[in-house]
VEXNURO-48658 format. One record per residue (C-alpha): residue number from 1; residue in three letters; x, y, z. Coordinates in steps of 0.1 Angstrom, whole numbers. Layout:
<recs>
REC vopa bake    c1    c2    c3
REC  NUM  Ala     X     Y     Z
...
</recs>
This chain:
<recs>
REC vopa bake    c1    c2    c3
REC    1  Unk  -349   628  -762
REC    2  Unk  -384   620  -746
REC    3  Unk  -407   593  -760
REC    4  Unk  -434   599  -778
REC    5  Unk  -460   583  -757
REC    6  Unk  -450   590  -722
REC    7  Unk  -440   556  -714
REC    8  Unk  -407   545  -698
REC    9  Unk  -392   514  -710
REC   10  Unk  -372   494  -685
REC   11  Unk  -352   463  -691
REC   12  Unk  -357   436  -666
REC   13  Unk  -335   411  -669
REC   14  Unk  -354   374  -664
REC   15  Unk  -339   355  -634
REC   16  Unk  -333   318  -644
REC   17  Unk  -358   296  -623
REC   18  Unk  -353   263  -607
REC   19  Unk  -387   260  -593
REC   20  Unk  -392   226  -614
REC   21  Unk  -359   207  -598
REC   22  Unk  -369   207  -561
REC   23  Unk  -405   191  -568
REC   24  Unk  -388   161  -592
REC   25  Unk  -362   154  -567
REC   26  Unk  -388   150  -542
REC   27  Unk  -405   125  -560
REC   28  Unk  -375   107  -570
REC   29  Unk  -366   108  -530
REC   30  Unk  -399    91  -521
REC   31  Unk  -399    61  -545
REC   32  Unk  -365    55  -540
REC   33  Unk  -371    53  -500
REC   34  Unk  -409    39  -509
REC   35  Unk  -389    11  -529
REC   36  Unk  -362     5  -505
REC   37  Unk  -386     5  -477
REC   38  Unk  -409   -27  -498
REC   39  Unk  -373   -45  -501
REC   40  Unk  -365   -47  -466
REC   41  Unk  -401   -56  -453
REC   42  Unk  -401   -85  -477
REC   43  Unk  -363   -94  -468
REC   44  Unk  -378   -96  -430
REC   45  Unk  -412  -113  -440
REC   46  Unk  -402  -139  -461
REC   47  Unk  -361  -149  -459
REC   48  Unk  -362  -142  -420
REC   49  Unk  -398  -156  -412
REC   50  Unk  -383  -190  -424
REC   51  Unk  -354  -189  -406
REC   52  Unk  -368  -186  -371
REC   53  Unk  -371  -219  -352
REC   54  Unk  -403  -235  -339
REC   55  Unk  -399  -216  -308
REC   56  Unk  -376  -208  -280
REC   57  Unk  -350  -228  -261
REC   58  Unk  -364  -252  -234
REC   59  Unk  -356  -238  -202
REC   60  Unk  -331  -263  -188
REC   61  Unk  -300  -263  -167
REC   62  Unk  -272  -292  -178
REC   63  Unk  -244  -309  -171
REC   64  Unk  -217  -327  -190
REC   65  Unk  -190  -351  -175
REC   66  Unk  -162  -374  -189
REC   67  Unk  -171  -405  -205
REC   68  Unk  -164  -436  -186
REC   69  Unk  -165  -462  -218
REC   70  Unk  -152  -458  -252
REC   71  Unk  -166  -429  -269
REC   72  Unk  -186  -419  -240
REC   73  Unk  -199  -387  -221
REC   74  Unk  -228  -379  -197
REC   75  Unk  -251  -358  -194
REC   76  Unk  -269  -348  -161
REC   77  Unk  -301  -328  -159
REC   78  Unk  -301  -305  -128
REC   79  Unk  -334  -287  -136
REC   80  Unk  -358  -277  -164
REC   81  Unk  -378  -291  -186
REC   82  Unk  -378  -327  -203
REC   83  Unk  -355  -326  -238
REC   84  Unk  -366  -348  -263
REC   85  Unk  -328  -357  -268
REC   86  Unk  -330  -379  -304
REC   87  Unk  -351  -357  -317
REC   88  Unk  -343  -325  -304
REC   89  Unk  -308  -317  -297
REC   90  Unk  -274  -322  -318
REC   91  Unk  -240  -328  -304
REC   92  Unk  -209  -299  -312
REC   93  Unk  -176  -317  -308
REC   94  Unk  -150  -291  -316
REC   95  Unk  -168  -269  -332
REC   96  Unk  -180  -290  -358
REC   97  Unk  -217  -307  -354
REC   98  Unk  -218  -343  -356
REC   99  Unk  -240  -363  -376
REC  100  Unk  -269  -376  -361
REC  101  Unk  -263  -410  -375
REC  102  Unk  -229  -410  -356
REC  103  Unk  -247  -401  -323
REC  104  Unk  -264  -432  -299
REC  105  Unk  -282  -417  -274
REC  106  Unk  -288  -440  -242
REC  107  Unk  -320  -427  -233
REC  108  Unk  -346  -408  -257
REC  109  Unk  -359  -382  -230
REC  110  Unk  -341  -366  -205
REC  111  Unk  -358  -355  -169
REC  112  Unk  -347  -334  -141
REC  113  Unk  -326  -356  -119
REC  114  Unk  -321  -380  -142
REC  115  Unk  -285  -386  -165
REC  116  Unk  -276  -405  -196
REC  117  Unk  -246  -414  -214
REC  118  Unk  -243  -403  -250
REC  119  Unk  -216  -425  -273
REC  120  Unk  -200  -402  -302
REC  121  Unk  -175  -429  -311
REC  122  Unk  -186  -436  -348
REC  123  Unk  -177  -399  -354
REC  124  Unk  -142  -415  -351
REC  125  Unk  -108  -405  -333
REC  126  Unk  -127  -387  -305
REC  127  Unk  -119  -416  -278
REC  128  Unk   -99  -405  -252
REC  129  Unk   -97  -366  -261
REC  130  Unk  -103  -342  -243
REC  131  Unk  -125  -314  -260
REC  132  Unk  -154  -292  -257
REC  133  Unk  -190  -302  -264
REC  134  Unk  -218  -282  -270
REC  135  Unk  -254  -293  -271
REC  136  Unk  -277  -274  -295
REC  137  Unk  -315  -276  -295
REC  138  Unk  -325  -282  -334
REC  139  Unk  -363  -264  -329
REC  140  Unk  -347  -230  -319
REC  141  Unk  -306  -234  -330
REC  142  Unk  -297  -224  -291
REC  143  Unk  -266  -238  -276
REC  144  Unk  -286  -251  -241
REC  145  Unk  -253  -265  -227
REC  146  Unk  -216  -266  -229
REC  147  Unk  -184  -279  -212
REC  148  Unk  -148  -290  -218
REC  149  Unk  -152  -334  -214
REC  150  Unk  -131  -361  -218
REC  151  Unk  -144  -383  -241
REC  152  Unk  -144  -422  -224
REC  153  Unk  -117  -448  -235
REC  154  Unk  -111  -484  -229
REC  155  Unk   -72  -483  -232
</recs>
C-alpha cells in the first residue's frame, strides 16, 4: 500500500537530553568554590591578622650560663640589638613558661657586651637542676636563645 498523499512517515525516536545538568552543576561549582574561597580569606584576614606579633625577632646573638647563687642563671649578650628584657622576653624552664611574677630580672635592658643574672627561684624546686632554658621574645613569640644551664644553689 502507498499513501495517499505522497508523503513518507518516519519515526524518529527522541534522544533524552541532558543539556540542562552540565550548566547547573556549573553554577553549583562556582558558589561552592566562590564561598569557600570568602571563608578562607576571612580565616586569614581576621583570626591570623591578630595572631601575628608586633613585628619580628630582634636580631641578637645570646648566651646562657649556670647560675652562681640560689636560683640563678646568666645571660651574656655577644651581639645584636638591645632587649628590653622585663618587658620583652619570657623565661622557658622545661618546657613550660614561667610566670613573669616568678621571674627577677637583674637588669631591665640588655646591651652587646654586657650580662645579667636572672633569678627563677620563686618558680620553686628549680635550685640546683640542671635543665634547659629558653628565652622567648613576647612581641614576635620567637625563641631568641636557648641552652642546657644549671640553675645556681647555695647548698
Amino acid at each position: 500500500m502507498k499513501p495517499t498523499n505522497n508523503r513518507q512517515y518516519r519515526v524518529v525516536k527522541q534522544k533524552k537530553q541532558y543539556r540542562a545538568v552540565s550548566p547547573v552543576i556549573g553554577v553549583i561549582l562556582m558558589v561552592a568554590i566562590t564561598v569557600i574561597l570568602a571563608a578562607v580569606i576571612g580565616v586569614f584576614v581576621m583570626g591570623m591578622g591578630a595572631q601575628l606579633g608586633d613585628g619580628s625577632a630582634p636580631t641578637v646573638t645570646l648566651s646562657l650560663d649556670d647560675g652562681e647563687n640560689d636560683g640563678e642563671f646568666e645571660i651574656r649578650h655577644q651581639s645584636g640589638e638591645v632587649l628590653a628584657l622585663s618587658e620583652e622576653v619570657s623565661v622557658v624552664w622545661e618546657g613550660t613558661s614561667i610566670d613573669s611574677n616568678d621571674v627577677m630580672w637583674a637588669d631591665d635592658e640588655l646591651a652587646a657586651g654586657e650580662r645579667t643574672t636572672v633569678n627563677i627561684s620563686d618558680h620553686g624546686g628549680v635550685a640546683g637542676e640542671t635543665g634547659e632554658i629558653r628565652l622567648r621574645h613576647d612581641p614576635s613569640a620567637s625563641i631568641i636563645a636557648s641552652g642546657e644551664v644549671e640553675i645556681g644553689s647555695d647548698n
